[in-house]
Residue, then its C-alpha position, 0 to 999 in steps of 0.5 A: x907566847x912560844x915554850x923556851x927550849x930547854x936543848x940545844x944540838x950544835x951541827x955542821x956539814x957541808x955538800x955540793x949538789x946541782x943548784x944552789x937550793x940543792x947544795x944548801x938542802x944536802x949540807x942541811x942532810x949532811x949536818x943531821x937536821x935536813x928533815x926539820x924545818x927551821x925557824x931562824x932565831x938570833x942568838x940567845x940561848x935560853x938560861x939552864x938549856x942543856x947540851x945534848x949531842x944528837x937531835x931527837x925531833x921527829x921530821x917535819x918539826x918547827x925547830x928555832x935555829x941560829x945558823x950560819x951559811x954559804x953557798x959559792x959557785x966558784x970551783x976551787x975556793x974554800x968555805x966555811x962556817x962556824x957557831x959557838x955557844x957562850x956559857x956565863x958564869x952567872x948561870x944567866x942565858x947564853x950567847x950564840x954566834x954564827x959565822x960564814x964566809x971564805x977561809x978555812x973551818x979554823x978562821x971560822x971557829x976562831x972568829x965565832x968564838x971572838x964573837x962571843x968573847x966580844x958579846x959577853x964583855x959588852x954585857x958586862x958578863x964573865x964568859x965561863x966557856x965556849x962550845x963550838x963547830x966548824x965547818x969547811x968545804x973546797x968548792x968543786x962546782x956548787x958547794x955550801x958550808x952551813x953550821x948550826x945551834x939547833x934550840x929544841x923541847 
């Protein structure tokens, strides 16, 4: 079994670059975890994890990642994408949600944090708050948003 991360980094960032692969690697650069590599997770943050605001994970590492992201070719339209991190009460885990798609980093916050508001209410949880970041980008030739909750040791 894999050691449970006990940290968590929220991020976000958004680049255009020549290709698609190109503009996804650069918002990764511009959200501060460009140099890691990601292993996606879904959305569970480990019970007493601490949030701490910058990463400090030497280059190269496995890093488990929930994150959110999109990638457009059409000039002119808006993106986003957004994660929030739901804290129970309880002091039990916590709920991660990410969100992308077109509209501003605002509809994108707003939907992540119903997101978590609707997971915590399934488990029958009270939600005690909710950390979030968004991101928005206006496409001008290949552009991608991505926000992210990094989990680290």
């Amino acid at each position: 079994m894999l050691e449970t991360p006990r940290k968590f980094t929220l991020l976000a960032g958004t680049a255009e670059g020549p290709t698609r692969l190109n503009a996804f690697d650069n918002a990764l650069l511009a959200a501060g975890i460009g140099n890691l590599n990601l292993v996606r997770v879904s959305s569970i943050l480990p019970p007493g994890a601490i949030e701490v605001p910058r990463l400090a994970i030497p280059e190269g590492a496995l890093t488990p990642t929930a994150y959110g992201t999109i990638t457009s070719e059409e000039p002119g339209v808006a993106i986003a994408a957004a994660v929030a991190v739901g804290i129970g009460a309880d002091g039990r885990y916590g709920i991660i949600m990410e969100y992308s798609g077109h509209g501003t980093s605002e509809d994108a916050e707003s939907m992540v944090r119903t997101m978590v508001a609707e997971a915590f209410a399934t488990r029958q949880r009270e939600l005690d708050r909710v950390l979030a970041r968004a991101v928005g980008h206006t496409v001008s030739r290949i552009g991608c948003a991505f926000a992210a909750v990094a989990l680290w040791y």
